[in-house]
C-alpha positions in Angstrom: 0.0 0.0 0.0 1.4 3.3 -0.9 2.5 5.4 1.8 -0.7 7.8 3.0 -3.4 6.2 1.2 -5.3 3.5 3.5 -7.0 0.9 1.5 -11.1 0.6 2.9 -12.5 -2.9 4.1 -15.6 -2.0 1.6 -15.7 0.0 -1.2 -17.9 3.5 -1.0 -19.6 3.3 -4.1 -20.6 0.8 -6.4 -19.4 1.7 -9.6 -17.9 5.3 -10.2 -17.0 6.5 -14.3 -14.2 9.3 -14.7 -14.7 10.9 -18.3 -11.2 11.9 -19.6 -8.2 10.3 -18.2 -5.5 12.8 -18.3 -3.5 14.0 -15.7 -6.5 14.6 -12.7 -8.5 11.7 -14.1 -5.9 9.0 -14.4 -4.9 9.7 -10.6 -8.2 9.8 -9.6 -8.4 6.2 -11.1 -5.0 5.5 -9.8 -5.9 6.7 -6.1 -9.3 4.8 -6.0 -7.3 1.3 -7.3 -4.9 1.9 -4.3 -8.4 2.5 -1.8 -10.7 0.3 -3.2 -13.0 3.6 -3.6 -15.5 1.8 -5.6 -16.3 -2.1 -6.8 -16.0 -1.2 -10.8 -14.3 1.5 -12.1 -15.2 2.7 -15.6 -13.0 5.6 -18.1 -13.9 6.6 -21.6 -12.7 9.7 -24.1 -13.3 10.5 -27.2 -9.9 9.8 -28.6 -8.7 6.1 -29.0 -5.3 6.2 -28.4 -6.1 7.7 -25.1 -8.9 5.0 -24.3 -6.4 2.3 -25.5 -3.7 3.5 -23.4 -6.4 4.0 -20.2 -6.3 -0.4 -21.0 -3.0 -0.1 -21.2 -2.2 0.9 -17.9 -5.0 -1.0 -16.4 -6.7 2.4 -15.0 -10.0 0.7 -15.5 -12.0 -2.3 -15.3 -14.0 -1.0 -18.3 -13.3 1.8 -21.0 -16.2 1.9 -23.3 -16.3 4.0 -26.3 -18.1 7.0 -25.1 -18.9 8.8 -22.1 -22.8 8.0 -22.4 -22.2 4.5 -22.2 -19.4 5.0 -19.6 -22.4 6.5 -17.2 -24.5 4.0 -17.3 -25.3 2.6 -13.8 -22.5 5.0 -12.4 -23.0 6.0 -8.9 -20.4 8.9 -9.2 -19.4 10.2 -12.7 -16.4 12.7 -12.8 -15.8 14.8 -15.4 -12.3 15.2 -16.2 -12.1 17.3 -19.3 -11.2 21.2 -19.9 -13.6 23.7 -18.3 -15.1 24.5 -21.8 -16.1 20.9 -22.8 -17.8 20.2 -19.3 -21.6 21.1 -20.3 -20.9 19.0 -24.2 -20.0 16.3 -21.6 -22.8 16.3 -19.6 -25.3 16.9 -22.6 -23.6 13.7 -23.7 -24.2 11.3 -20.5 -27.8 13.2 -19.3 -29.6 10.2 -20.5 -27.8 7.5 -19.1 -27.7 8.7 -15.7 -30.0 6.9 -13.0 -32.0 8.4 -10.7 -29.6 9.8 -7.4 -26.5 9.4 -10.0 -24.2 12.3 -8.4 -22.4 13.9 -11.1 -19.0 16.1 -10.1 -15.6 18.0 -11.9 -12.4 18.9 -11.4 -12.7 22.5 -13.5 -10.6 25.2 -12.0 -13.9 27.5 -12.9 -17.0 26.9 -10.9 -19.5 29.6 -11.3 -20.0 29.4 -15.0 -20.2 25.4 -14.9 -22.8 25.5 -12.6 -24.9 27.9 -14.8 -24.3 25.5 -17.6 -24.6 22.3 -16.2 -27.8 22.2 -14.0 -30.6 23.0 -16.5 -28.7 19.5 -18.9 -29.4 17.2 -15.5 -32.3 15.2 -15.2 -34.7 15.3 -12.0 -32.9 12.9 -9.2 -29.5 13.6 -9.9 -27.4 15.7 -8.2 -24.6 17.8 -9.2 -21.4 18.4 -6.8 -18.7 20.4 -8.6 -15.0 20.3 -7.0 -11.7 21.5 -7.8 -8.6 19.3 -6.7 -6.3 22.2 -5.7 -3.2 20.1 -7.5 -1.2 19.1 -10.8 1.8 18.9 -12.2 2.7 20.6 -15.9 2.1 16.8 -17.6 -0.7 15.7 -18.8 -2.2 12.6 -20.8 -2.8 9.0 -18.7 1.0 8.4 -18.2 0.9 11.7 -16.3 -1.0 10.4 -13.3 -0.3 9.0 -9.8 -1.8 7.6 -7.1 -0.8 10.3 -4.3 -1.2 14.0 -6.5 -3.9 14.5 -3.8 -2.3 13.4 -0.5 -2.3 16.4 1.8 -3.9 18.8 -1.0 -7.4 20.8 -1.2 -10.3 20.1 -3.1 -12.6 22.1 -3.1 -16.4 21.9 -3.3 -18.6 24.5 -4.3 -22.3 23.1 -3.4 -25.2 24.9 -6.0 -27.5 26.2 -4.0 -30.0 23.8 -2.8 -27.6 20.8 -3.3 -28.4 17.1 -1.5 -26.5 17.0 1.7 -25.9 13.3 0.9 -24.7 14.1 -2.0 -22.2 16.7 -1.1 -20.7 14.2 1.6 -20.3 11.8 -0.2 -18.1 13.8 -2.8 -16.5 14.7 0.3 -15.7 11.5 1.4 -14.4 10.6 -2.2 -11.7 13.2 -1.9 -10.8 12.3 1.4 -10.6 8.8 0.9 -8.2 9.4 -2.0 -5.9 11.7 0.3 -7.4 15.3 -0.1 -8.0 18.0 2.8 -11.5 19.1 1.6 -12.7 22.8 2.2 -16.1 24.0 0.8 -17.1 27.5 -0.1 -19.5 29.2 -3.0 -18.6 28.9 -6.4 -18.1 32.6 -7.2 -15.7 33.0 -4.4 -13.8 29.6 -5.2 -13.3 31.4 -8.7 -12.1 34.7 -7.1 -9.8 32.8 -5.3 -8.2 30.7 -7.7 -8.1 34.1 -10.4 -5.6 35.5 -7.9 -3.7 32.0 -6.2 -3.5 30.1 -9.6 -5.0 31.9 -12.9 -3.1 35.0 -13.2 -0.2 33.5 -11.9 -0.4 31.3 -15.0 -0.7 34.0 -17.5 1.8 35.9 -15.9 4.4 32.6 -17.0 2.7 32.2 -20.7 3.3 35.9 -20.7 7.0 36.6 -19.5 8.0 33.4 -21.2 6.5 34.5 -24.2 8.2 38.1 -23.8 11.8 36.2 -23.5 11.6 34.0 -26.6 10.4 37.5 -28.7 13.6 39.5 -27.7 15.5 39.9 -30.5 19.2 41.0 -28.6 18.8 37.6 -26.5 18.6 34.2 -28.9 17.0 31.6 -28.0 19.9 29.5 -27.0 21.0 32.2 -24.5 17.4 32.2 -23.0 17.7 28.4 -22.2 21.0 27.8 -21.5 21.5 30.6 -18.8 17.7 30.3 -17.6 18.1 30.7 -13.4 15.7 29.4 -10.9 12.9 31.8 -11.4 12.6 31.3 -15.3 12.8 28.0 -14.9 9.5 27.8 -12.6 8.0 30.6 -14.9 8.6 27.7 -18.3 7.6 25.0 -15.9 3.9 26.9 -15.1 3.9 27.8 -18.8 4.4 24.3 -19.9 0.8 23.5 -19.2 -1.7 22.3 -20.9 -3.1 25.2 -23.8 -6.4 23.7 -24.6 -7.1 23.8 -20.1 -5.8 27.1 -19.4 -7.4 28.5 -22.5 -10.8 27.7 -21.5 -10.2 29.0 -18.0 -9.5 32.3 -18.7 -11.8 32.2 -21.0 -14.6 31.2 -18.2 -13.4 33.2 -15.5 -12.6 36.6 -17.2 -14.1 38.9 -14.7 -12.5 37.6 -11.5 -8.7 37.4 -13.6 -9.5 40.9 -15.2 -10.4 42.3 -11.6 -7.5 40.6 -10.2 -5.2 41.4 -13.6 -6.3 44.6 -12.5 -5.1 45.2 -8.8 -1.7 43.4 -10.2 -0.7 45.9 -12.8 -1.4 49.1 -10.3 1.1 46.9 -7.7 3.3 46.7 -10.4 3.4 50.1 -11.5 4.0 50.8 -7.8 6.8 48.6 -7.9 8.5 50.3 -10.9 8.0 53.3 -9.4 9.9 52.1 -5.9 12.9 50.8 -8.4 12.9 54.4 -10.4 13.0 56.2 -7.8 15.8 54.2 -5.4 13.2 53.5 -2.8 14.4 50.7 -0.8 12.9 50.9 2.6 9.7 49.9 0.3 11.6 47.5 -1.9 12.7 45.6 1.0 9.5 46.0 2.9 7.6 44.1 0.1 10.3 41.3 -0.1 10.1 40.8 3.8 6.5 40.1 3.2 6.2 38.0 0.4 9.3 36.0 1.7 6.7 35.1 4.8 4.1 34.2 2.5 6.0 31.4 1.0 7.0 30.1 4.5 3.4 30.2 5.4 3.0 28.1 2.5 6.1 25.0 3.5 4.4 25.1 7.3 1.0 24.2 5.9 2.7 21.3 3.4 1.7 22.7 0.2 5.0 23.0 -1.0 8.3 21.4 -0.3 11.7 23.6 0.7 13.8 21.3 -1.0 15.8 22.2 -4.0 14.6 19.6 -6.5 15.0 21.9 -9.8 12.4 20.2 -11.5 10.5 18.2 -9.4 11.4 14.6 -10.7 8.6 12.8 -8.3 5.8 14.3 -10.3 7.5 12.9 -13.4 5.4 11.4 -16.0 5.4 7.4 -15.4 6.1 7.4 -19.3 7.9 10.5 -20.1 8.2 9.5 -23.9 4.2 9.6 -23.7 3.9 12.9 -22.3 2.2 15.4 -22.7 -1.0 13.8 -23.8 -3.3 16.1 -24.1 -6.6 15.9 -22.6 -9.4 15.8 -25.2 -11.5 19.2 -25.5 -14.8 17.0 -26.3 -15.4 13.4 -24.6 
């Protein structure tokens, strides 16, 4: 048993169908094998060298050729695709689903799924979005691994008048598979994210963007003397397009409002550097540095120097990056 993850004397759900088996949903498979979350799991996608790779790796116990037919008689059905491809998804599987069928997520935008998703469900099932709070820059079933949630948050962002039942036993899901679960309304999960994940994103698509276009610096110079802190900006900026297009396309007000308070922090930054102010320089670096702390002492991040973080390698780094599919 793998360190962290305690296997269950009976399963929690009968059978339990994860549509798209990248990154999130092949460790979600991976982490429920290692728990016995559920008696039968069952995986589908729309491409087939994604399913047959999903039998490859044994991340199933069925991996039928589309999502409807990967609902059927699910208990649970997770859907693991990009945030802009989650209501085609459930359009897809709305007929298949039985009567107290929960259906969740793992979109990094909840607000605008909501609005999309509840008027495609039947009457009797329920609907429990959640956002694993976790990833690496991989993606594609080779990416995933069986701990990516151990000691991480999910969180769940309940629609108003959502089952109780329902939203515990999502809760338990998450937990079983190693999550710390936290639960909070979806427009404030999205604000949230915009400022602790979204924009910190297209800050490193945009200043590694700005490094390749410079035309006194080649290319070869921009990788061969890359320090620490480009290095994390490439590794952020390696992830996958098709994901982080359809966030920011799905949660532009809460990343303009926060783009927003960024650039007049910025200006006042430049400002601090033009004008030799270093009382405030050093001021703002004091702070920040006990932000990062604060972030080791709660055990979402490591101290160690691993330039690269080799544990959250791809188990087939020749396969990666598979990307996700935008439509299952």
């Amino acid at each position: 048993m793998i360190d962290g993850l305690k296997r269950l004397d009976a399963p929690l759900f009968g059978r339990v169908a994860v549509i798209g088996p990248g990154l999130i949903g092949s460790s979600i498979l991976r982490a429920a094998r290692e728990t016995h979350l559920a008696e039968t799991l069952v995986t589908s996608d729309a491409n087939p060298d994604v399913r047959r790779r999903a039998l490859e790796l044994d991340l199933a116990d069925e991996v039928p050729e589309t999502s409807a037919e990967a609902a059927i008689g699910a208990d649970v059905v997770i859907i693991c695709v990009p945030v802009g491809a989650i209501a085609t998804v459930v359009a897809d599987i709305a007929g298949s689903l039985k009567p107290g069928a929960i259906v969740s997520d793992v979109g990094s935008v909840k607000a605008g799924v909501v609005d999309k998703v509840l008027p495609l469900l039947p009457a009797g099932v329920h609907f429990v979005p959640a956002h694993p709070v976790a990833g690496t820059e991989y993606s594609g079933p080779d990416a995933g691994f069986p701990t990516l949630f151990l000691n991480r948050w999910s969180i769940i962002t309940p629609p108003d008048g959502a089952d109780d039942e329902a939203v515990a036993r999502i809760a338990s899901l998450w937990e079983t598979i190693g999550a710390n679960v936290e639960f909070m309304t979806a427009t404030h999960h999205d604000l949230v994210l915009a400022i602790t994940s979204h924009v910190p994103h297209l800050i490193a698509y945009n200043i590694v963007g700005t490094a390749a276009d410079l035309e006194q610096v080649t290319q070869s110079e921009v990788i061969k003397f890359s320090a620490g802190g480009f290095r994390d900006f490439t590794r952020i900026a390696a992830s996958d397009p098709t994901m982080w297009r359809d966030v920011f396309l799905n949660n532009k007000e809460a990343v303009l409002e926060m783009l927003g308070r960024f650039n007049e922090d910025l200006a006042a930054l430049a400002r601090a550097i033009r004008w030799e102010d270093g009382d405030k320089l050093f001021e703002l670096f004091t702070r920040t540095r006990a932000i990062r702390r604060n972030i080791i002492e709660l055990g979402q991040e490591t101290s160690a120097p691993d330039f690269g973080r080799t544990g959250a390698a791809p188990i087939n780094p020749e396969a990666a990056p598979v990307q996700e599919t935008a439509s299952v």
